[in-house]
NUDREN-907764 format. One line per field, with one value per residue (C-alpha): y, z, x negated; residue in one letter; residue number from 1. Coordinates in pm, 1 decimal, always signed. Each point is the difference from the previous one (the first is absolute). Example, Ala and Ser with C-alpha at 12.3 -4.5 7.8 and 13.67 -1.06 7.14 Angstrom:
<sites>
c2 = -450.0, +344.0;
c3 = +780.0, -66.0;
c1 = -1230.0, -137.0;
r = A, S;
k = 1, 2;
</sites>
This chain:
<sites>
c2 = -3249.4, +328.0, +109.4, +295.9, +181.9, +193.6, +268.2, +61.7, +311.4, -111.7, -394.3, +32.1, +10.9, -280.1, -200.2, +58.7, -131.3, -254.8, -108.0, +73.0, -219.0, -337.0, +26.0, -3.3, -288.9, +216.4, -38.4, +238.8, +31.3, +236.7, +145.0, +246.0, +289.9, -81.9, +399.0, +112.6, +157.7, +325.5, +31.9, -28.5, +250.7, +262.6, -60.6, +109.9, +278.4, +95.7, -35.4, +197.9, +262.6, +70.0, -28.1, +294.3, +168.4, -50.4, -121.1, +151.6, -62.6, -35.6, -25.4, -312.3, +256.2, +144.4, -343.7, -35.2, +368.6;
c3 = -1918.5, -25.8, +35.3, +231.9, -112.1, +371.4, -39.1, +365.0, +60.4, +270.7, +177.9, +277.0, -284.6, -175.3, +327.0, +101.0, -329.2, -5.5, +342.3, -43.1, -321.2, +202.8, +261.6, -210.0, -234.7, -309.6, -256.0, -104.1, -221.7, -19.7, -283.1, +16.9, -200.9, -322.5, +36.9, +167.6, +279.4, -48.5, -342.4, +155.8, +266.3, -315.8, -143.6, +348.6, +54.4, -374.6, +40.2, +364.0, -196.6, -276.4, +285.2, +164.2, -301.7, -108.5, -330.1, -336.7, -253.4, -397.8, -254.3, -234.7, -330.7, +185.1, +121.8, -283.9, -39.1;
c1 = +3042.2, -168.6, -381.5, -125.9, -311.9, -105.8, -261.1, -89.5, -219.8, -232.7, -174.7, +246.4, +335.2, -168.6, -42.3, +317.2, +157.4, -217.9, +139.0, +363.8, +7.3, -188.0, +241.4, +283.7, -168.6, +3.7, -299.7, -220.2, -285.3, -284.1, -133.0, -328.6, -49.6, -180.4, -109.7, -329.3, +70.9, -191.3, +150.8, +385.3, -149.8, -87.8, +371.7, +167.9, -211.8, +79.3, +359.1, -7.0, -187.4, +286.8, +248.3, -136.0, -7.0, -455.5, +56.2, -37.2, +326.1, -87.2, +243.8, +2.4, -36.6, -347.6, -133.2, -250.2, -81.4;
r = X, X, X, X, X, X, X, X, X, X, X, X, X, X, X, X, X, X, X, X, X, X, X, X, X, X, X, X, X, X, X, X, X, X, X, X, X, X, X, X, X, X, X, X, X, X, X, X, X, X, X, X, X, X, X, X, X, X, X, X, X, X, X, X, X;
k = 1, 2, 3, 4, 5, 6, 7, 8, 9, 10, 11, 12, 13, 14, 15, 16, 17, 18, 19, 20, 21, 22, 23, 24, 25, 26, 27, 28, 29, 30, 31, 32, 33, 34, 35, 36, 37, 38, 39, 40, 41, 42, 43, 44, 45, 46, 47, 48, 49, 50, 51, 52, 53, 54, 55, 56, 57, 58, 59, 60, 61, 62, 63, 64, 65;
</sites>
């Protein structure tokens, strides 16, 4: 049998899931984040950031300079 990892974005996809798989009998099992929250919050915003172009590139030869 195979195993689904589901990354909903929002409570009401995780609710939903979590719905859909009791009335169909499947198990699940929850795992939390071993991440604080504000420091996962810091990572997106970083990431977001680069996507719309905010970041600074350095080459691997200048990195100790």
């Amino acid at each position: 049998m195979e195993t689904l990892t589901l990354h909903p974005k929002n409570k009401e996809q995780l609710n939903a899931l979590k719905a859909f798989a009791k009335a169909l009998k499947i198990d699940f099992e929850k795992e939390k984040s071993t991440y604080n929250p504000e420091f996962v919050a810091k990572i997106k915003r970083g990431q977001e950031q680069i996507k719309a172009g905010k970041g600074i590139k350095i080459a691997i030869e200048d990195l100790w300079k």
